[in-house]
N, C-alpha and C positions, 0 to 999 in steps of 0.2 A: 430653869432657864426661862425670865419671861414667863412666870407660871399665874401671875395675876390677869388679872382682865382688862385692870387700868393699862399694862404695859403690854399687852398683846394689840391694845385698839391703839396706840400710839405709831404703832409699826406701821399700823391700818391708816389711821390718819397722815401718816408722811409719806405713804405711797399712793393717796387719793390724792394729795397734793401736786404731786408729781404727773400723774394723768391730767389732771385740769390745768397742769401749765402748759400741757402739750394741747389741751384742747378735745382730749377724746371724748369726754362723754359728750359734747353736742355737737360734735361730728359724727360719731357715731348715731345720734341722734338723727340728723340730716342724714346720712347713707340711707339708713334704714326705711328711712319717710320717703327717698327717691326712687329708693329698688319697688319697694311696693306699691309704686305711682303715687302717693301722696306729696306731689310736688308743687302744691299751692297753699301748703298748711303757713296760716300766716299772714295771708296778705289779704289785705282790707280794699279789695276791689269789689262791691256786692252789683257794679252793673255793668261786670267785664266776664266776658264768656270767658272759663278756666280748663280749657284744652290739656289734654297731656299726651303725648306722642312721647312714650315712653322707651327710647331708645337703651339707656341702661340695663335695662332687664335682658333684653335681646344679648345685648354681648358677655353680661354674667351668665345666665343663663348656658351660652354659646361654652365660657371658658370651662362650667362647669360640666356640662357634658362631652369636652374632649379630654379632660382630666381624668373623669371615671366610665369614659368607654370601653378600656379593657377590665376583666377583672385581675385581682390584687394576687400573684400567686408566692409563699412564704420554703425558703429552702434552707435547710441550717445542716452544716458543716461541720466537721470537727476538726480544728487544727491540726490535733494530733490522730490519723487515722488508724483506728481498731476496731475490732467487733464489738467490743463494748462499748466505745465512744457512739459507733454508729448505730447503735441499737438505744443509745440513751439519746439521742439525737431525733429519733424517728418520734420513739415514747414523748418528746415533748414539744416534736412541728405537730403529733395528732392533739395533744390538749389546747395547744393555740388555736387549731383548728376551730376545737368545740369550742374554745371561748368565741371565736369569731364570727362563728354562724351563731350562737345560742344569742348574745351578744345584739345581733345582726350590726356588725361595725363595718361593712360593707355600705350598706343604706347610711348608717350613721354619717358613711365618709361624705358622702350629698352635700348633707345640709352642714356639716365642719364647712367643707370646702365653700358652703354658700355665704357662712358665716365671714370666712375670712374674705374674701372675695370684696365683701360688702363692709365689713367691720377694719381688716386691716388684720387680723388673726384672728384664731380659735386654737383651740387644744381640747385632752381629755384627761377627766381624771379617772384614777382605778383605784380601788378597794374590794377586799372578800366580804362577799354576801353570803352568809353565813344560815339565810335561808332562799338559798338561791334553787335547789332542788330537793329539801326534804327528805332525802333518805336518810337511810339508818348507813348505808356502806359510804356514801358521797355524802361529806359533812360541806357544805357550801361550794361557790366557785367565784371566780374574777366576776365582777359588774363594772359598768365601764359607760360616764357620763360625760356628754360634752359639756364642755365650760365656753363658756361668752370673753370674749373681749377686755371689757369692763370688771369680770368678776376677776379675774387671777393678778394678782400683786406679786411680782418680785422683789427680794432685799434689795437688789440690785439692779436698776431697772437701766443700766447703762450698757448689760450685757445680754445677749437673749440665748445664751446657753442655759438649761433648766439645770443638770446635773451642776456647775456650779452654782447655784445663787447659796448665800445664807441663810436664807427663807424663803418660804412661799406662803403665801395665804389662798384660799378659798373664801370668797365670798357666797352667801347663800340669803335671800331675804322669804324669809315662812311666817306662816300665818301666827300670832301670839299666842294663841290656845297653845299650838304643837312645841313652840318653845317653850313655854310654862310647865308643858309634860317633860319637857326634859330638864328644867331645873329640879323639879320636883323630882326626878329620878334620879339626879347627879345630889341630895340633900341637901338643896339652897331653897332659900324663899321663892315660892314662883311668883309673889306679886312685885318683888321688887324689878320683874320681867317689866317692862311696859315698852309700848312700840314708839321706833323712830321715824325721821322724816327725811332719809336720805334721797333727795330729786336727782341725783346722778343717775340713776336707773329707768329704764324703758317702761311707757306705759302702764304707769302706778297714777293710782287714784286717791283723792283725799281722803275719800271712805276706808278706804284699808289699811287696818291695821296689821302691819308689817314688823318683822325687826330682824336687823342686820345681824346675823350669825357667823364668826370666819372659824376657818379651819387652820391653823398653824403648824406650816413642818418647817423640821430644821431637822441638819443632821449631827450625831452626838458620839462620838467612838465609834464612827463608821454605820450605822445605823439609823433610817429616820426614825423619827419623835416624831410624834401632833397632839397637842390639844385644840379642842372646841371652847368657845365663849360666846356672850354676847357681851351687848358693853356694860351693864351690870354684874353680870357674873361670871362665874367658870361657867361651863356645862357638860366637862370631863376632865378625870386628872390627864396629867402627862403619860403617855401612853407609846412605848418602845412596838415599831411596826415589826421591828427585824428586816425591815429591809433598805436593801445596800443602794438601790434608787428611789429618787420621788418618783412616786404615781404620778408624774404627769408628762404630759405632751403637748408640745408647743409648734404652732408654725405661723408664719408670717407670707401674707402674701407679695407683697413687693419689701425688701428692706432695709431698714431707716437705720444708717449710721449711728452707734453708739445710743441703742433706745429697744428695749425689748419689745417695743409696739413697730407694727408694719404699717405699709401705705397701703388702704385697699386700691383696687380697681376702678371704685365707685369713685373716689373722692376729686381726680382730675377731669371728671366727665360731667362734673354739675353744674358748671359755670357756661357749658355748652348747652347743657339739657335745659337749662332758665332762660337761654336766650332763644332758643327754640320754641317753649312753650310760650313768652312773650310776645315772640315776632308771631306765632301763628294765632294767637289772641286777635292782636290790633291786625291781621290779615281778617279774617274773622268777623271784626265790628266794622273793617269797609268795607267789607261784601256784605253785611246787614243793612247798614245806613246806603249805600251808594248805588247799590246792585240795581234798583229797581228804578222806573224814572218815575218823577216828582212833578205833580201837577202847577203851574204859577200862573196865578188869576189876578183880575186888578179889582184888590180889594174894594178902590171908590166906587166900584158897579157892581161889584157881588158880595152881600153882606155876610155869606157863608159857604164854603165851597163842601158838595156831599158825595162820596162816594157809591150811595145806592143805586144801586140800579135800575133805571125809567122815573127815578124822582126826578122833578121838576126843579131847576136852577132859575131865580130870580135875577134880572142884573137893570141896572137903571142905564135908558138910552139905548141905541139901535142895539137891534139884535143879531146886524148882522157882522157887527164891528169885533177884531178879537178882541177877546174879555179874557184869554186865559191861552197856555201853551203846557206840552210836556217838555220835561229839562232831565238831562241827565248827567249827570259829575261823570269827570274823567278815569278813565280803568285804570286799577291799581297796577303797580310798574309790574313788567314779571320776575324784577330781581328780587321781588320779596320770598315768593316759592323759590327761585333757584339758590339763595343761599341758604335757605331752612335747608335744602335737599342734599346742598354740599356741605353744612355743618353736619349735620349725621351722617352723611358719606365716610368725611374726611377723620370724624371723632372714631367711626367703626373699623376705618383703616390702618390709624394710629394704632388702635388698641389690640391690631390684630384681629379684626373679627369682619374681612371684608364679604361684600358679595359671594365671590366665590367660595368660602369658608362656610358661610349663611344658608347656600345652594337657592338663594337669588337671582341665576342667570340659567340661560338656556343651555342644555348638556350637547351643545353640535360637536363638542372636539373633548370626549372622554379621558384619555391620554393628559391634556391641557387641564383641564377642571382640577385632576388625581394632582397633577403637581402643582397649581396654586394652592390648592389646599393642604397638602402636606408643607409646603413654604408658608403659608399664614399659620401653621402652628406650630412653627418652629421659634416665635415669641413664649408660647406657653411651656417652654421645655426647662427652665429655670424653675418653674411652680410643679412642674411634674418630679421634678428632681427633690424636692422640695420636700415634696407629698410623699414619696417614697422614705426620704432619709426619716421624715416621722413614723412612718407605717414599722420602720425599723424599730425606732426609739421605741414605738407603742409593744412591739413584740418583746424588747425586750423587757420592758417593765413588766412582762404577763409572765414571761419565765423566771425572773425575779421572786413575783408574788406567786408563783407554781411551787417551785423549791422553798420555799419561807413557810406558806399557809398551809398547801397539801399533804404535807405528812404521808402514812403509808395509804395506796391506795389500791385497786382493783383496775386495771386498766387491760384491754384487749392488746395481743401484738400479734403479728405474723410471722411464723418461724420461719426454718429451712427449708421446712417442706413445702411450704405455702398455706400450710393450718390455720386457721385462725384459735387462738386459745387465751384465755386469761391469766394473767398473771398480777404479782404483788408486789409492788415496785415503792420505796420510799424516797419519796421527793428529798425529803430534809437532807439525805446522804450525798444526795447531786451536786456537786462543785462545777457546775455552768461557765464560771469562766475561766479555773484550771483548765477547760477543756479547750480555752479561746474559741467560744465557740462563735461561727462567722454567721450571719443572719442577712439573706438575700431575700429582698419584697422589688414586686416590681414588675413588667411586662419585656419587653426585649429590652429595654437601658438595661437592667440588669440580669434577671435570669426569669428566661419562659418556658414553662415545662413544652410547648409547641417546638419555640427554637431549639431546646434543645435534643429535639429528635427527628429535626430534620437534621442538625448538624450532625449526627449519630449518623443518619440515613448516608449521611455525604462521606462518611468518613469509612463506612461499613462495605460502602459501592466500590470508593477507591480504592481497599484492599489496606490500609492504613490503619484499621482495625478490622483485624481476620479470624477473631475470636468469636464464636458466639455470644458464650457466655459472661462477657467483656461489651459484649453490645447490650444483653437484655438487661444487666445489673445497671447501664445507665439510664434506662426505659423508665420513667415514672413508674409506682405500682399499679396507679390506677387504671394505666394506660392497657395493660395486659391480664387479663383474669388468670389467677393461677400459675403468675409469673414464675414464684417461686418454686413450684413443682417443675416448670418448665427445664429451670437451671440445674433442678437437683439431679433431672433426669441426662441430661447434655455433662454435667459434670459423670455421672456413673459412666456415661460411653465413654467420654476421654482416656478416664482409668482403663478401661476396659481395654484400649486400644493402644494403650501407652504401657501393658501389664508386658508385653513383650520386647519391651524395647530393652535391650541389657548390654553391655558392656560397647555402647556406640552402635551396633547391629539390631538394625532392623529386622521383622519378626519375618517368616515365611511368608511369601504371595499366597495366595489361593492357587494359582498356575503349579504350584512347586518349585516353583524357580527360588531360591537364596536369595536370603535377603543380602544387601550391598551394605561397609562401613557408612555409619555417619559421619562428616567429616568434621573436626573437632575445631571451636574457636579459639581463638588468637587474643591476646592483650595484644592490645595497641602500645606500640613503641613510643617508649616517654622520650622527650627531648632532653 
């Protein structure tokens, strides 16, 4: 399928088509020149002062530190509740884990977030790295790259669901040497390698020699496929992942109707940011030219007017006649600073990102400040939701490629007792979504191991749950050292205490007094 190169770049070429009718790569080009203050690139003004009051950055900045001010916490469930399901459930929130911190997809989330923010999307892609840890017992693990914007092509670029598309490509541009080695590894001619000149791409230079590499998945009897090319050759056959999703993740930060590309952030704040930068320019050249007063002499009597100090001015005729006055131009209106000050007001409050959000103002009424600020980021709860449902999609790709790649492995688990002991567990045998298994990412919108032990707390006080061991089994582990041991010990006194309960009668008091019938329940009368 599509196993040439001519008809792998075809696919390439009709969805590079499709981004430049939309305009992306030099808008994206522009975002990226704005966010990082480079908001004069371009203009042929060499004797105009080039200000930038870079208000953009402040409110990306702003969205992207309330987006990852909690951290990310991962809970997975089993539809069907058993000892075994929840025991193959735990074995594979702890491997996500390790992927996640080894990984560090935490930090990663940042600069995703800063990308799309700015671009209009990002995503990531995943593959086993197969020298990812070098041992002899751990034969590799998940590696996990963000993708740009620009680089990821859909078959289908009308829908931004990943799991459907009919393809996906990966973009990648590397140095000619490195491709050269890898034709020469895959046994093609490496010279027939030679580098392109694709300008859609950021910050390339004439000097570099570059060339476009994509990565091609589809799916084939249930299964992804990819092969690598460039537009001369293969640079790997077709190659069966075994797995039942594409490696990737996608999000959008604002989203555009029927178009797998989002609106960033950036892009409705530029046209404000230019008028700003302008208007405080030409503020700027009349406070240079006007600001100061201007000497006016009559030239018919002073053949030269000199600013030095204690030099001698010649003029023809009385000396005591004026020959000369200071002058000074009229002061620029003040509406020129008040509407620089309300277009950035007004642009930071649209966007969500006001004063009070900024902590810009005086803290006299705490109470006040807590709930503008919590109401200014209640715009951003759409991109939080957002952010989450990928964090989802990204975990399940990992347990995907956990069960497909890992094979039998060596993993810690903690028993009944609360032991910690190793065991030998084969990924390949794990049927993931027989198990419907449910995957919670997220801070209180969906589940926080915090809330939920304060709701434990609440529910434990009120007598609504009156079991112990029914309250610590909902307790995080991490939260309790030795949890385990805790319960095992609380379950033997039950028994212990329940070893006399027999036919509805209660065991003897310590008093010696008899113990009294239980009294027995009742079904409820059907209608």
């Amino acid at each position: 399928m599509n196993s040439t190169a001519e008809r792998i770049f075809k696919d390439y070429d009709k969805a590079v088509r499709y981004n430049q009718s939309i305009g992306l790569y030099e808008r994206v080009k522009q975002n990226e020149l704005f966010y990082i203050g480079r908001q004069w690139e371009g203009v042929n003004a060499p004797d105009l002062e080039k200000p930038t009051l870079n208000f953009i950055k402040r409110v990306v900045s702003y969205f992207i530190a309330m987006l990852v001010s909690d951290d990310i916490a991962v809970n997975f469930t089993p539809a069907h509740d058993s000892e075994e399901n929840r025991t193959i459930a735990k074995v594979l929130s702890k491997q996500v884990e390790q992927v996640l911190e080894a990984q560090q997809v935490r930090a990663m989330n940042r600069n995703m977030l800063r990308d799309c923010a700015v671009d209009g999307d990002a995503g990531y892609y995943f593959y086993m790295d197969m020298n990812a840890f070098g041992s002899e017992q751990v034969k590799g693990s998940i590696a996990v790259e963000s993708m740009d914007s620009t680089k990821v092509l859909f078959g289908n670029p009308y829908i931004r669901e990943v799991q459907k598309q009919p393809w996906i490509i990966l973009v990648q541009r590397l140095q000619l040497e490195e491709v050269r080695r890898m034709a020469q590894a895959a046994g093609m001619d490496k010279d027939c390698v030679r580098p392109d000149n694709e300008s859609s791409y950021q910050e390339e230079h004439e000097n570099d020699e570059l060339v476009t590499v994509v990565t091609r998945l589809w799916k084939k009897n249930g299964t992804v496929h990819y092969i690598k090319a460039c537009r001369s050759c293969l640079l790997t056959d077709v190659i069966d992942t075994g797995y039942t999703l594409y490696p990737v993740t996608w999000m959008n930060w604002e989203r555009v109707k029927d178009s797998y590309h989002g609106q960033a952030a950036v892009t409705g704040l530029i046209p404000n940011q230019i008028f700003v930068n302008k208007t405080w320019a030409m503020a700027m050249e009349q406070v240079k030219q006007t600001a100061f007063p201007k000497v006016i002499y009559d030239a018919s009597r002073i053949k030269r007017w000199t600013n030095r100090v204690g030099e001698a001015i010649g003029v023809a005729g009385g000396v005591n006649e004026a020959v000369a006055t200071g002058w000074r131009a009229p002061d620029m209106s003040g509406q020129v600073l008040e509407l620089v000050e309300k277009t950035i007001s007004y642009s930071r409050d649209f966007m969500g990102a006001s004063d009070a959000a900024l902590g810009n103002i005086r803290p006299d009424n705490t109470s006040a400040i807590i709930a503008v600020q919590k109401a200014s980021a209640a715009p951003l709860e759409l991109q939080r939701l957002d952010f989450f449902k990928m964090m989802e999609d990204t975990v399940r790709v990992m347990v995907d490629i956990i069960c497909t790649d890992y094979g039998v492995r060596t993993v810690s688990m903690t028993d009944e007792a609360g032991e910690e002991r190793l065991v030998e567990v084969d990924f390949g045998l794990v049927d993931w979504k027989s198990m419907q298994l449910k995957i919670d990412v997220g801070t209180a919108s969906y589940w926080s191991e915090l809330t939920q032990i304060q709701t434990l707390d609440n529910l434990f006080s009120k007598g609504i749950i009156s079991d112990a061991v029914t309250y610590l089994e909902g307790i995080p582990d991490q939260y309790i050292k030795g949890k385990n041991k805790i319960i095992a010990k609380l379950k033997e006194q039950q028994e212990q205490m329940s070893g006399g309960v027999q036919n509805g009668f209660m065991p003897e008091m310590q008093d010696g007094t008899a113990g009294r019938q239980m009294p027995q329940p009742k079904m409820p009368q059907l209608q």
